[in-house]
N, C-alpha and C positions, 0 to 999 in steps of 0.2 A: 334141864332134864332132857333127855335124850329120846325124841319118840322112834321107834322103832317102823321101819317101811320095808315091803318086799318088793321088789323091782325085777320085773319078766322079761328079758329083753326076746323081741320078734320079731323077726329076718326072713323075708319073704322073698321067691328067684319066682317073676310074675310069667304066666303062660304067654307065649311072644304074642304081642299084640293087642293085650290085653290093658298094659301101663294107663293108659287115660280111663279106662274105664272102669279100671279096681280102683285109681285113686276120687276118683267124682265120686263110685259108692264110697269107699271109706269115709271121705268127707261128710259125707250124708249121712253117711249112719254112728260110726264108729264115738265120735265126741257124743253124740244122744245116747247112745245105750249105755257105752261101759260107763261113764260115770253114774249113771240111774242106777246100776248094780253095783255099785261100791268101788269102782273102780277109779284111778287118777289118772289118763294122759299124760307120761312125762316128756315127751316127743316122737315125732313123725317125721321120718324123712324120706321120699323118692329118688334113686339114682338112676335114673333115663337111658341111659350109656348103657349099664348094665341090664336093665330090665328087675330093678329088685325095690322093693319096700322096709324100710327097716324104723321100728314104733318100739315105745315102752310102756306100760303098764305097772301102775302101782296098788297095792293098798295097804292101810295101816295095819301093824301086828304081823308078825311074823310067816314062816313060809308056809305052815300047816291050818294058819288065817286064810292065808292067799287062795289054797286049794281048797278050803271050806266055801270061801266066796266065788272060784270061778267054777265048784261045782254047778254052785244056784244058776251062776249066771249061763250055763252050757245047756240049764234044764231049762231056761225062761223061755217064755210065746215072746216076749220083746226079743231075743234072742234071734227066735227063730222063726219070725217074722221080715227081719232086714236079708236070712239067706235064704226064703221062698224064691224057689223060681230062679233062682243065681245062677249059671254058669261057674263052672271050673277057671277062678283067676288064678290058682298061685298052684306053681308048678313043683316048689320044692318049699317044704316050712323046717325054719329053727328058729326052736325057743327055747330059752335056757334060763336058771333065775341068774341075776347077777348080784358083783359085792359092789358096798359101797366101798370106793380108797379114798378118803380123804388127802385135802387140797394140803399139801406139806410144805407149800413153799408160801404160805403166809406166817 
């Protein structure tokens, strides 16, 4: 049976000079909250070079699941507790849902 997942992918171009220091918060924050809101980490990656962030996010059920749950989780005090006091890291945001394409060369 086939469980169904929504996958958000988010590509971040970080404020110059900012790279070590959005990723120590993300670290710190980012694995504790989203999964406590329903959310799955499917990876994080840093590109240095460029100055960008690029993470995914999941959750179970479909796309209009996905935006039922990161309503909650945009309205949460956990939420918006980790961006008290924050500075401006990310200079440009894309996020977009994506597809799954299955692996066709097994």
């Amino acid at each position: 049976m086939d469980r169904v997942k929504t996958i958000q992918l988010r590509r971040y171009t970080l404020v110059d000079g900012e790279y070590d220091d959005f990723v120590e918060w993300w670290q710190g924050s980012m694995p504790i909250v989203r999964p406590a809101a329903g959310f799955a980490i499917e990876f994080a990656y840093g590109i240095r070079e460029s100055n960008e962030f690029v993470w995914a996010v999941s959750t179970p059920g479909d796309r209009d699941e996905f935006l039922r749950i990161e309503a909650e989780y945009l309205a949460s005090e956990p939420r918006a507790a980790i961006f008290d006091g924050l500075p401006q890291r990310v200079a440009v945001y894309n996020i977009s849902f994506v597809d799954d394409v299955p692996d066709t060369a097994a």
